[in-house]
LODRENFI-233062 format. One line per 2 residues: number of its first residue (from 1); for each residue x, y, z of N, C-alpha, C. Coordinates in steps of 0.001 Angstrom, whole numbers. Example, Ala and Ser with C-alpha at 12.3 -4.5 7.8 and 13.67 -1.06 7.14 Angstrom:
<rs>
1 = 13190:-5690:7800:12300:-4500:7800:13200:-3300:7800 ~ 12850:-2250:7080:13670:-1060:7140:12900:30:7870
</rs>
This chain:
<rs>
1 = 78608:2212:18199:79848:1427:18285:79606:153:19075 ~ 80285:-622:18434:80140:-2174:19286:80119:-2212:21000
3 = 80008:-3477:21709:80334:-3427:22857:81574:-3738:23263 ~ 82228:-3439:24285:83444:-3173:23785:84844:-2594:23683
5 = 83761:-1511:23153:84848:-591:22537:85630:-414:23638 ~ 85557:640:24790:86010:1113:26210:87370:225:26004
7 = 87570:-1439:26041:88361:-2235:26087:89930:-1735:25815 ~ 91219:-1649:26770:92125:-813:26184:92477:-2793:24961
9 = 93192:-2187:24360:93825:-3341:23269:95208:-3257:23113 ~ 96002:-4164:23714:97596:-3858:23236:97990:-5209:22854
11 = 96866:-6070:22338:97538:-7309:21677:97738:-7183:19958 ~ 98424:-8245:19440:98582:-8207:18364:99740:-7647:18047
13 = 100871:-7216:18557:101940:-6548:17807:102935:-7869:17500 ~ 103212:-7031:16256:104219:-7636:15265:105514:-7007:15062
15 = 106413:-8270:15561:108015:-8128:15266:108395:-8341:13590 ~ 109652:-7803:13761:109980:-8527:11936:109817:-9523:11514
17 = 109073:-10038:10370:108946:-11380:10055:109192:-11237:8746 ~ 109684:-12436:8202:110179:-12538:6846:109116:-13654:6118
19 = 109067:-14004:5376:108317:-14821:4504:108411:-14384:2980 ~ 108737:-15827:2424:109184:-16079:988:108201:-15640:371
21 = 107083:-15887:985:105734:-15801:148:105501:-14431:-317 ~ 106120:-13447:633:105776:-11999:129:106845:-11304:-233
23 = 108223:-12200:-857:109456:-11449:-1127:110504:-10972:-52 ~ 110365:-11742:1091:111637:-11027:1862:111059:-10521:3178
25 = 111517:-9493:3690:110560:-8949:4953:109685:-8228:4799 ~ 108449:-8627:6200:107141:-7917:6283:107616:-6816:7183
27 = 106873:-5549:6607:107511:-4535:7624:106936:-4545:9214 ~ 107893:-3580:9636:107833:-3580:11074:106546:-3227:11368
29 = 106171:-3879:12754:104464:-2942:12945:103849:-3488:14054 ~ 104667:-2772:15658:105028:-3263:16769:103772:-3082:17163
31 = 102992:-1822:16796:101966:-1408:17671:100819:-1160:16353 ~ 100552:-1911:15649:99477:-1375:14364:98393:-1486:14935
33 = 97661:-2571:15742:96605:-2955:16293:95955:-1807:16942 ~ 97023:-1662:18384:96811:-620:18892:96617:1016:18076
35 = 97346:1190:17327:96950:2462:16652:96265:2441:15983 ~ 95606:1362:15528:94309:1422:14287:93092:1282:15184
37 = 93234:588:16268:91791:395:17165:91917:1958:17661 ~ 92691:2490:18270:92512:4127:19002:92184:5076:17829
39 = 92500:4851:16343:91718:5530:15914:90629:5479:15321 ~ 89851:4417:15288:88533:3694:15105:87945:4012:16088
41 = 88451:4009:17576:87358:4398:18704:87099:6179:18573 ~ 88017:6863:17842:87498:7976:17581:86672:8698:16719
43 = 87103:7591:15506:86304:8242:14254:85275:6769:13544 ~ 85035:6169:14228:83919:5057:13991:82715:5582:13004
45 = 82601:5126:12058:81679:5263:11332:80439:4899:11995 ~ 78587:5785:12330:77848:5267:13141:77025:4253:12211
47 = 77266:2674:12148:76346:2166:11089:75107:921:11674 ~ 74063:944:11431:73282:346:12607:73782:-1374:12706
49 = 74125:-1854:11955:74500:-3003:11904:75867:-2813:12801 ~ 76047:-2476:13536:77343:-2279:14394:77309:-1998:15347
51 = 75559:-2181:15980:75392:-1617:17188:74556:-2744:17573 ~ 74962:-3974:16802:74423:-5173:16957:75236:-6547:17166
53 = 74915:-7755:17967:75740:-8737:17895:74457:-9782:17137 ~ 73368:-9751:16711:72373:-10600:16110:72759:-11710:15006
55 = 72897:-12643:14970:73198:-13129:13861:72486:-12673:12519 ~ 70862:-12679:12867:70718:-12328:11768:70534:-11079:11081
57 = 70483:-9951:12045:70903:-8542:11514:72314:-8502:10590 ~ 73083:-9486:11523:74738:-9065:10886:74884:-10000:9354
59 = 73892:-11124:9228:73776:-11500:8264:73147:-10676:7170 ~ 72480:-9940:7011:71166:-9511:6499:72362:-8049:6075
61 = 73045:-7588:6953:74070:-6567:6640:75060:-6696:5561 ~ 75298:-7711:5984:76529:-8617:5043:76548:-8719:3770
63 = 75420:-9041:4040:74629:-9356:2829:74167:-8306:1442 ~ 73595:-7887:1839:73383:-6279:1257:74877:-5602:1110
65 = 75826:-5306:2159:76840:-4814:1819:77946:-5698:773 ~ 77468:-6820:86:77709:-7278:-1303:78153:-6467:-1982
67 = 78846:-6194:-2967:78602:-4939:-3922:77826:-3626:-3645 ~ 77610:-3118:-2680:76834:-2244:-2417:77175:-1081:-1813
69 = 77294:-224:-1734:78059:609:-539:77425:1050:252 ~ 77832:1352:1839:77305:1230:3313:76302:2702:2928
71 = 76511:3566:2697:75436:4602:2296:73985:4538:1702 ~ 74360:3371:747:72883:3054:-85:72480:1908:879
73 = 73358:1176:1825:72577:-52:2498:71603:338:3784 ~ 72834:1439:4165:71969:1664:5449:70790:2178:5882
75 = 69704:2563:5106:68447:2705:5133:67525:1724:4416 ~ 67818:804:3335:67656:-498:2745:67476:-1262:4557
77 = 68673:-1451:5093:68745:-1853:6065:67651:-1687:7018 ~ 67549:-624:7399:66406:-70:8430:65073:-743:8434
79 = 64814:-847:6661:63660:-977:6266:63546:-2468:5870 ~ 64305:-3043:6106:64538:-4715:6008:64483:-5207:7216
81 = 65027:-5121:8193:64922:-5368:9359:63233:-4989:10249 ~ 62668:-3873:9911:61810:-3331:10341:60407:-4447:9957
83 = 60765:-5149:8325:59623:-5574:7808:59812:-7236:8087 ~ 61098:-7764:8322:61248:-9343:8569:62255:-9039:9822
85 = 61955:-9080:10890:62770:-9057:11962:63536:-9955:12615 ~ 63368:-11238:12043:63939:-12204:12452:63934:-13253:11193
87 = 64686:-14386:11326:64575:-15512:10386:63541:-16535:9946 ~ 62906:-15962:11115:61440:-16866:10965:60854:-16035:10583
89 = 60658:-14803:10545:60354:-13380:10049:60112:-13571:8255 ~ 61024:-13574:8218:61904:-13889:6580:61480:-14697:5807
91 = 61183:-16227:6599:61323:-17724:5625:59525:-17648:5878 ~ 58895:-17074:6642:57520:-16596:6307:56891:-16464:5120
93 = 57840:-15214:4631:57359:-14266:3740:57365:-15264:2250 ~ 56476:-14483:1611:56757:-15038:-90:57718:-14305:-476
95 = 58896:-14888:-1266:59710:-14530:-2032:59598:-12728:-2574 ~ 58271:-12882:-3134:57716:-11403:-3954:58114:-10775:-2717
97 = 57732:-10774:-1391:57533:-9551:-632:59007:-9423:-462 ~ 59468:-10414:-411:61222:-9979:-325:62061:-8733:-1012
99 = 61756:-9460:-2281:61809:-8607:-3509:61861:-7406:-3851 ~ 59830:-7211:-3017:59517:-6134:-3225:60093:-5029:-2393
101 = 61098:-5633:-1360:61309:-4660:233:63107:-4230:-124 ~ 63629:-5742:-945:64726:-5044:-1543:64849:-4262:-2984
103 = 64082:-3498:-3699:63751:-3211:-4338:64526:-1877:-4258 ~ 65303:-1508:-5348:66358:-250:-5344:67903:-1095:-5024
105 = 68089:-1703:-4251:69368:-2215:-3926:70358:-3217:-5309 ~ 69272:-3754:-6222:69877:-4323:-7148:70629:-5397:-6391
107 = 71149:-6568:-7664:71765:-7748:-7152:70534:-8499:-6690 ~ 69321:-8599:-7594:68385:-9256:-6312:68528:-10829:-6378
109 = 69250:-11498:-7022:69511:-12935:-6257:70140:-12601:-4933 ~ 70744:-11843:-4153:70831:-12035:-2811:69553:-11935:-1973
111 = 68679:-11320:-2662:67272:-11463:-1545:67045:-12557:-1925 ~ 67263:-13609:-2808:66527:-14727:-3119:67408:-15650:-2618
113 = 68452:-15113:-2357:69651:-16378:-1493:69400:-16294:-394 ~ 69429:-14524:652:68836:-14722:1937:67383:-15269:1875
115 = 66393:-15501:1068:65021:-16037:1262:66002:-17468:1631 ~ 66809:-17994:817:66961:-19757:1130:67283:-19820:2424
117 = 68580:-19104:2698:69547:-19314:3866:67852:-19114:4818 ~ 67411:-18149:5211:66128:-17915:6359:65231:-19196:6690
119 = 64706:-19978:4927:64127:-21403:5365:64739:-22345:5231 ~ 66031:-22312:5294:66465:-23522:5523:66993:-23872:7317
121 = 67659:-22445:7653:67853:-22170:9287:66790:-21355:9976 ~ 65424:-21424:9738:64640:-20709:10602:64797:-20172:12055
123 = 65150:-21517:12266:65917:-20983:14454:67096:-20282:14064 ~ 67573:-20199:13681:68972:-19965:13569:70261:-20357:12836
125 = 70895:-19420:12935:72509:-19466:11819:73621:-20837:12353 ~ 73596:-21434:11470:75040:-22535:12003:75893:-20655:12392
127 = 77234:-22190:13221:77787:-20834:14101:79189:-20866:13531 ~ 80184:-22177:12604:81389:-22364:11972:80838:-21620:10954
129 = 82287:-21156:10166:83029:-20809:9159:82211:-21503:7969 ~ 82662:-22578:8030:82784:-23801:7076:80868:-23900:6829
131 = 80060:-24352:7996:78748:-24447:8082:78247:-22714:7170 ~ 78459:-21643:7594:78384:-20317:6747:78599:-20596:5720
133 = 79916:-20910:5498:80321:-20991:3694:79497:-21829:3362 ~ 78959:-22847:3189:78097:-23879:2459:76570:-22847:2290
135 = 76188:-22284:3156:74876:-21450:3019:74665:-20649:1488 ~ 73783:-20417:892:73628:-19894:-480:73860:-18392:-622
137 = 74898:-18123:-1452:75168:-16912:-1488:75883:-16334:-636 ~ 76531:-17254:514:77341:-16880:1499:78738:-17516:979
139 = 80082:-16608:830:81496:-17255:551:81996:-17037:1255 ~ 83667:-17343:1227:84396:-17099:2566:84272:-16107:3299
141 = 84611:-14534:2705:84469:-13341:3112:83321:-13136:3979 ~ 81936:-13398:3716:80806:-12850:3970:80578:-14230:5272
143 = 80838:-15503:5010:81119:-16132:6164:81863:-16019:7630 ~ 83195:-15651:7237:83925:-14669:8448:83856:-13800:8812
145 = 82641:-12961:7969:81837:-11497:8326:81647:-12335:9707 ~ 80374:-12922:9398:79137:-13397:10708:79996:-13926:11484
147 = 80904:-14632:11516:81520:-15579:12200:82160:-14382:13515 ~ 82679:-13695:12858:83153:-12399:13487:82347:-11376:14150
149 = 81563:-10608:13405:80683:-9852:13964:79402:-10647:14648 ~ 79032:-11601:14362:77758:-12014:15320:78028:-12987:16348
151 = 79400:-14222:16001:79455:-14834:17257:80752:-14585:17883 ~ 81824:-13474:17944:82482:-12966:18440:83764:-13920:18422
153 = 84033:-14618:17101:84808:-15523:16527:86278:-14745:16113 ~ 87322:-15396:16446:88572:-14519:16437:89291:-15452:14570
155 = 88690:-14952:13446:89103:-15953:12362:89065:-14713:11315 ~ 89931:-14923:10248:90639:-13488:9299:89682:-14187:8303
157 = 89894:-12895:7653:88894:-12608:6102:89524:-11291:5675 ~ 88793:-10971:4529:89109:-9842:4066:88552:-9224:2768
159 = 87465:-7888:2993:87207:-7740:1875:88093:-6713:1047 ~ 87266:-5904:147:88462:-5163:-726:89192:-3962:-338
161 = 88764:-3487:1071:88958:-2702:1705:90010:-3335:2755 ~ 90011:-4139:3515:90835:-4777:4453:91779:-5360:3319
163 = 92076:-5993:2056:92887:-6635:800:93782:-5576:833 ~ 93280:-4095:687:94129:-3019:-412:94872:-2184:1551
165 = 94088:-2363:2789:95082:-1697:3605:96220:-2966:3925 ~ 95819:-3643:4422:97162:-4517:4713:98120:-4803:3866
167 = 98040:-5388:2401:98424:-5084:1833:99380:-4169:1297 ~ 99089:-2849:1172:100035:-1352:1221:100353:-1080:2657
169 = 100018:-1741:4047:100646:-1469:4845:101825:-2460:4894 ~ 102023:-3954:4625:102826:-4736:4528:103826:-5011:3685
171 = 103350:-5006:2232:103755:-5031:1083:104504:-3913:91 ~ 103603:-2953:604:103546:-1907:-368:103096:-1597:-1813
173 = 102009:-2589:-1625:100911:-2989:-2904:99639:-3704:-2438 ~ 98525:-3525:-3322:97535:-4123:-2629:97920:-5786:-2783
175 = 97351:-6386:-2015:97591:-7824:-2019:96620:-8523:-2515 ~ 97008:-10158:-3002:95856:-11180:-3396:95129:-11519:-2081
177 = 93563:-11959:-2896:93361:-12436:-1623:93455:-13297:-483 ~ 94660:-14401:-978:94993:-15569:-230:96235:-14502:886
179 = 97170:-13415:427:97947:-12633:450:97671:-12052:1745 ~ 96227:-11047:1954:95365:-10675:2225:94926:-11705:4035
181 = 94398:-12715:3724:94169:-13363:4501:95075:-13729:5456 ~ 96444:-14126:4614:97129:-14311:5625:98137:-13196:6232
183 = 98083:-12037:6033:98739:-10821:6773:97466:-10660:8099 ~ 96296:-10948:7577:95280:-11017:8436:95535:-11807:9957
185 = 95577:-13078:9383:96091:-13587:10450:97260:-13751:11336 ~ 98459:-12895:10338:99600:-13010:11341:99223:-10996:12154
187 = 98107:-10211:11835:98255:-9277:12418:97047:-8964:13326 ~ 95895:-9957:13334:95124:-9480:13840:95028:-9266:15258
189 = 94406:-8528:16090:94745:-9049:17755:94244:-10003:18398 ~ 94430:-10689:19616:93856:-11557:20410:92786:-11338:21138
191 = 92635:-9875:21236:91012:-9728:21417:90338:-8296:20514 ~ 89198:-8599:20828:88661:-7058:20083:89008:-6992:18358
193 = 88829:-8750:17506:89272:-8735:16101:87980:-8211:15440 ~ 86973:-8336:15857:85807:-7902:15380:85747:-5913:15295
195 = 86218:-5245:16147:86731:-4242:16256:87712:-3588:15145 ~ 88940:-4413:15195:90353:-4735:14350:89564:-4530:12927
197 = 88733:-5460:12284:88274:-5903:11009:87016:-4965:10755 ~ 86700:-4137:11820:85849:-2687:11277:86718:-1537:11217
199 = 87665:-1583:11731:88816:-852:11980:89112:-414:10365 ~ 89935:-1810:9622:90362:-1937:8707:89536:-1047:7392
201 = 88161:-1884:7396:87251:-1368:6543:87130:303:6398 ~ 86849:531:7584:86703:2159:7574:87979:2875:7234
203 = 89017:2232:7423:90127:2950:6979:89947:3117:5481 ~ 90090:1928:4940:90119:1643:3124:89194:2130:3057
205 = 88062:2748:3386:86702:3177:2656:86825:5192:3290 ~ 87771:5460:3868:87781:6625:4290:89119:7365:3888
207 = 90182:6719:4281:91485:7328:4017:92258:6636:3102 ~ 92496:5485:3495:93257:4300:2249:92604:3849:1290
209 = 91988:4976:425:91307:4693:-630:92033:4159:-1873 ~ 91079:3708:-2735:91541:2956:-3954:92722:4240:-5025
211 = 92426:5119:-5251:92760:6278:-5989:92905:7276:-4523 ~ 93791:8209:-4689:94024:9382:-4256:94236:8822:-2416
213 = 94655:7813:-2265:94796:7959:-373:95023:9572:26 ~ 94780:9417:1373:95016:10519:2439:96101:9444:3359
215 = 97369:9533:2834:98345:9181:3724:98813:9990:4712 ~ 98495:11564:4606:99087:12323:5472:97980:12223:7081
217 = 97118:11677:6653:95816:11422:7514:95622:9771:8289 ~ 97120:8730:7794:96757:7792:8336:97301:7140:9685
219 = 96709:6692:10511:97400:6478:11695:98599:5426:11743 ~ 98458:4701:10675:99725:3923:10262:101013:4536:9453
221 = 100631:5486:9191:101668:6400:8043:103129:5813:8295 ~ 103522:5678:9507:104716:5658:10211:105728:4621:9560
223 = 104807:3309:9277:105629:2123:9379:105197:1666:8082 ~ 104054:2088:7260:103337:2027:5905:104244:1991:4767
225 = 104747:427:4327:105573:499:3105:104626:1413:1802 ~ 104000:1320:1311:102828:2207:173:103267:3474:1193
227 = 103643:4311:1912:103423:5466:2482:105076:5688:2240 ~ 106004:5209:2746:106941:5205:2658:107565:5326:1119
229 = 107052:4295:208:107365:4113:-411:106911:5282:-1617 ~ 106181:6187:-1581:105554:7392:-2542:106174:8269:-1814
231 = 106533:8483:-355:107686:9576:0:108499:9582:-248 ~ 109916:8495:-980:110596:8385:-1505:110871:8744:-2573
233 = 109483:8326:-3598:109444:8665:-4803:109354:10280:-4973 ~ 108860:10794:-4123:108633:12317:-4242:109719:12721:-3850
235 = 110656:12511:-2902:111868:13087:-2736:112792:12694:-3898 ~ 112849:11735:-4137:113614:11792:-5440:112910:12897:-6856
237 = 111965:12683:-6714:111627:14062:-8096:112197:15261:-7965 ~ 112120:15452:-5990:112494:17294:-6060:113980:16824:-6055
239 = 114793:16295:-5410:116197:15837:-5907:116196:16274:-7926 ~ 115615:15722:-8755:116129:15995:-9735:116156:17058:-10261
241 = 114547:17720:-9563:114542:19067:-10254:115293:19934:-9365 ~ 115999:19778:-8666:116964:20830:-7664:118275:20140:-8433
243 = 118532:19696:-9688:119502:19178:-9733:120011:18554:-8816 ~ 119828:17549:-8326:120083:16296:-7700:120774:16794:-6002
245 = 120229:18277:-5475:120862:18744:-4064:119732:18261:-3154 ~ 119301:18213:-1992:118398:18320:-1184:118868:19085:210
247 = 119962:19759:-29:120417:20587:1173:119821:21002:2802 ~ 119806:20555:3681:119147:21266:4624:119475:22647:4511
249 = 118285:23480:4885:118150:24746:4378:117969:24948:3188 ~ 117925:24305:1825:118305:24814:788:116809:25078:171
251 = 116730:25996:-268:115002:25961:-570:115043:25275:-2049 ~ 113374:25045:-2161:113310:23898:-3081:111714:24204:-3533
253 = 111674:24142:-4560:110172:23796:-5467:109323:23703:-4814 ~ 108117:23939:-4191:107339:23436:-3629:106275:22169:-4117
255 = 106419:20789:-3309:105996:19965:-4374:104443:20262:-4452 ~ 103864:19837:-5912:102344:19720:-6045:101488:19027:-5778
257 = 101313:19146:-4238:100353:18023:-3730:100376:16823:-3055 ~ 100305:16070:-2601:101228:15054:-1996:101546:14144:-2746
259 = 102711:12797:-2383:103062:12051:-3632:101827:11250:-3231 ~ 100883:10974:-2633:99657:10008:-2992:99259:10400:-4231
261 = 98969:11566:-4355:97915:12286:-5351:98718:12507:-6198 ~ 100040:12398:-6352:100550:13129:-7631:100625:11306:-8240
263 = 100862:10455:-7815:101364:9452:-8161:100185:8121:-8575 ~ 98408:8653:-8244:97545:8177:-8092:97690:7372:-9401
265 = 97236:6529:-9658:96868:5978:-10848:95743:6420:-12002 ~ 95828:6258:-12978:94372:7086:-14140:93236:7006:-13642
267 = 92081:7225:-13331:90697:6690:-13005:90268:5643:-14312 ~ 90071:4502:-13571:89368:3523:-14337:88316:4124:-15455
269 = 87860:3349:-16706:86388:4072:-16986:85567:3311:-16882 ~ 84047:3397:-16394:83198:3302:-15552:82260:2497:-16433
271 = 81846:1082:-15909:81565:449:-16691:79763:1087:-17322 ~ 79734:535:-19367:78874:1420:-19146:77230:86:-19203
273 = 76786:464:-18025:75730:343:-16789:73822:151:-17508 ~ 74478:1300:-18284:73280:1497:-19322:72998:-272:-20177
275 = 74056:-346:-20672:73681:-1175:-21912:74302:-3037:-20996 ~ 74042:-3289:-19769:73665:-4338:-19514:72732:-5661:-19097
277 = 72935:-6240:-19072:71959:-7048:-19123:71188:-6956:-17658 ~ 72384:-6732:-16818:71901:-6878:-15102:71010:-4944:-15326
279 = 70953:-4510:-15773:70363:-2774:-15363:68972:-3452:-15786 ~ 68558:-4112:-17379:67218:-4946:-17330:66328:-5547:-16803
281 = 67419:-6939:-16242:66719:-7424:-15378:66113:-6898:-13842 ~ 67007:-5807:-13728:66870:-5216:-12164:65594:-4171:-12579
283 = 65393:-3535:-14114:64244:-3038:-14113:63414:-3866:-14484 ~ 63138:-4927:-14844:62477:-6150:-14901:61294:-6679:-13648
285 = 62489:-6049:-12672:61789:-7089:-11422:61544:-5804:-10668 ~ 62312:-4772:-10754:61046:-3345:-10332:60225:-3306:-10566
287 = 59796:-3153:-12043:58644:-3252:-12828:57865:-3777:-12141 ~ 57736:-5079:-11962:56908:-6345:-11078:56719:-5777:-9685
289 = 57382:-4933:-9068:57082:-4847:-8106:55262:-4440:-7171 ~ 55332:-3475:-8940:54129:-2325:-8654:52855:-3248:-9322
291 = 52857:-4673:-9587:51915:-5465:-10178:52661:-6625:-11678 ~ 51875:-7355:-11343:51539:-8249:-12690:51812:-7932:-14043
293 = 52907:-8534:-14694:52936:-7621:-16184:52741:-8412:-17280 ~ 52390:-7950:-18618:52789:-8941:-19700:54444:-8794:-20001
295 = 54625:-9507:-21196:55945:-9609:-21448:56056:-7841:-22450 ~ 55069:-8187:-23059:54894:-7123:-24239:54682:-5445:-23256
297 = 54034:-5727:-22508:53627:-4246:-21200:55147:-3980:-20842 ~ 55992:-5349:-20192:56985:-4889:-20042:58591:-4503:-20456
299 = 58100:-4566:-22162:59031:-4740:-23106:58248:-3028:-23120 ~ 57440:-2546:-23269:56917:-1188:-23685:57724:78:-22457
301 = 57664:-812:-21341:57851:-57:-20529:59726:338:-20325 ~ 60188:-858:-20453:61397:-519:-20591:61944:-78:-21395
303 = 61733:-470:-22800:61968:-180:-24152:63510:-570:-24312 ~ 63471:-1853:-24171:64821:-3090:-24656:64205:-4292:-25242
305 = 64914:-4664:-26181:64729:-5929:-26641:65316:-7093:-25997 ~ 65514:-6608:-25414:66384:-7931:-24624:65107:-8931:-23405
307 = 63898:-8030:-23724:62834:-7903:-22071:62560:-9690:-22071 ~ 61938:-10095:-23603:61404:-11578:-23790:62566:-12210:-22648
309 = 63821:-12093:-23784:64873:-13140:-22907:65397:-13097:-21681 ~ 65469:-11949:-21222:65913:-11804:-19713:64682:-12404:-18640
311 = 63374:-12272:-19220:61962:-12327:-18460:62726:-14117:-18436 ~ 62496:-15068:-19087:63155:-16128:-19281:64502:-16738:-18619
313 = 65231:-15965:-18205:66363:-15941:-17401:66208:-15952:-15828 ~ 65019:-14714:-15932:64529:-14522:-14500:63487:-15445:-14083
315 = 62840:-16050:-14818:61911:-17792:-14220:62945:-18485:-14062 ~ 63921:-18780:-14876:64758:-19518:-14481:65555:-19676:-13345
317 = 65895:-18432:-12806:66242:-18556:-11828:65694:-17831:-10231 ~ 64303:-18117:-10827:63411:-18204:-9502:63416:-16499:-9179
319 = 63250:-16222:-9995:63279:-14556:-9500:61765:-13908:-10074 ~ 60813:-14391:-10948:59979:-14117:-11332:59200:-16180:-11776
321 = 57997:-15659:-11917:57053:-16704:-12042:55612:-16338:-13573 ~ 55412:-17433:-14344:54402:-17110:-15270:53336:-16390:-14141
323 = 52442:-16336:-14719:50383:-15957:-14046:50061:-16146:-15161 ~ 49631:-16754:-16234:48366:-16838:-16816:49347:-16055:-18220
325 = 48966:-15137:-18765:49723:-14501:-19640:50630:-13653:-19522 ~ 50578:-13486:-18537:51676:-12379:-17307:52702:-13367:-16839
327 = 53593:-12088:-15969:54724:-12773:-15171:54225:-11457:-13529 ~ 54969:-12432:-12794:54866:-11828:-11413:56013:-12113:-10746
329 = 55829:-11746:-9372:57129:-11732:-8433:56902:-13292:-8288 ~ 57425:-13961:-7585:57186:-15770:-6902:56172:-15134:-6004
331 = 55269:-15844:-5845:54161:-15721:-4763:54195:-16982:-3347
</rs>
């Protein structure tokens, strides 16, 4: 857990506020700060990038946690850090060894974006927002990451996890991300936001999940329009099927499950993974990892037709290099 933590936190509470922008009033939520940091100091996810203020660890985290989820990063992690330890570490290396170290993580233009960002700031990370965002492969979100976690910068962001809690805690729907940002900033606290904004994450990635929340499990439950608002809905169902009584004392149906779960939405279907272009190229540049290939070796090996043109895609964008009749990592 960060440094820190110990810190009691009772800033940040929010009176009623209204705004056009979100339809009328934001709900009440005198003490959210405080109850979301006390239960973060209990159930903190242990993730090594969090036991760090480094710029470029927290970059290098950030980074990877792209599309990725903290389970598959955090040993990626270990082993990234272990092999380029610093930024001068990094802008050292040839491209290939990059490659070769993020290798399994997929998405590999971000190793080829952190290769830029490393030689272009060898000493070190600009320390604004704005200076982050311009960096390659770095956008707002992943900018107010660092800004936050490495130089202890009090400025809102929000990824899809911090979008979908504030959001259903404010709204009672997940929010846009301009939406998003700014519930951010009218709720975050005055100290300990870096805290606040791991807070958030672990919630949406633990209890305020996308499908099926655990509302009966959240420390906000209380004041939670999305919480409120599916308890309603469930009391009105057993209302109908009791013919419209709800009697104290009166016994009643037992409902099936909570209204999170009864009310969840369909499960998406899952994009299919197999037949894209990115599953190719990512075995493309595995392939390469273990040596030098032809086009034809590595059209055999994958067994897609797609190998010529993607191999072509991937010189293009600096992710692979000719050799002679072969292709290789960039050397």
């Amino acid at each position: 857990m960060r440094r820190g933590c110990e810190k009691k936190n009772t800033e940040g509470r929010l009176g009623p506020q209204r705004s056009a922008a979100y339809g009328g009033s934001v709900a009440k939520s005198y003490t959210v700060s405080t109850r979301l940091l006390a239960h973060y100091r209990r159930t903190a996810r242990d993730l090594p990038w969090r036991r760090t203020h480094d710029p470029y660890e927290v970059l290098v985290s950030e980074v990877m946690l792209q599309q990725t989820q903290a389970a598959r990063v955090t040993p990626a992690f270990d082993r990234f850090v272990r092999r380029f330890p610093t930024l001068e570490a990094l802008a050292a290396a040839p491209l290939g060894a990059v490659l070769r170290e993020w290798s399994g993580l997929g998405y590999n233009r971000r190793a080829r974006d952190l290769h830029r960002i490393a030689r272009m700031s060898p000493q070190g990370l600009p320390r604004t927002v704005a200076e982050l965002d311009a960096l390659p492969g770095i956008g707002a979100y992943t900018a107010g990451a660092i800004a936050s976690f490495a130089f202890g910068q009090r400025v809102p962001f929000a990824d899809t996890n911090i979008k979908r809690v504030l959001g259903r805690f404010f709204l009672g729907r997940e929010g846009t991300d301009q939406e998003a940002v700014d519930l951010d900033t009218r709720a975050m606290p005055r100290r300990s936001s870096d805290l606040w904004h791991h807070a958030l994450m672990d919630l949406g990635a633990t209890i305020c999940k996308p499908r099926a929340p655990q509302c009966d499990d959240c420390p906000l439950r209380a004041d939670c329009r999305y919480a409120r608002g599916h308890a309603g809905t469930a009391a009105a169902s057993l209302r109908g099927a009791a013919g419209g009584s709800l009697r104290r004392g009166a016994r009643q149906p037992e409902a099936q499950g909570s209204a999170a779960v009864r009310h969840q939405t369909p499960p998406l279907r899952p994009a299919a993974y197999r037949d894209t272009d990115r599953r190719i190229r990512g075995a493309i540049v595995k392939a390469l990892t273990r040596g030098d290939l032809t086009v034809r070796a590595l059209e055999k090996e994958i067994g897609d037709r797609r190998v010529a043109r993607l191999v072509k895609a991937l010189t293009a964008d600096g992710l692979v290099e000719p050799a002679g009749r072969r292709v290789r990592l960039p050397s």
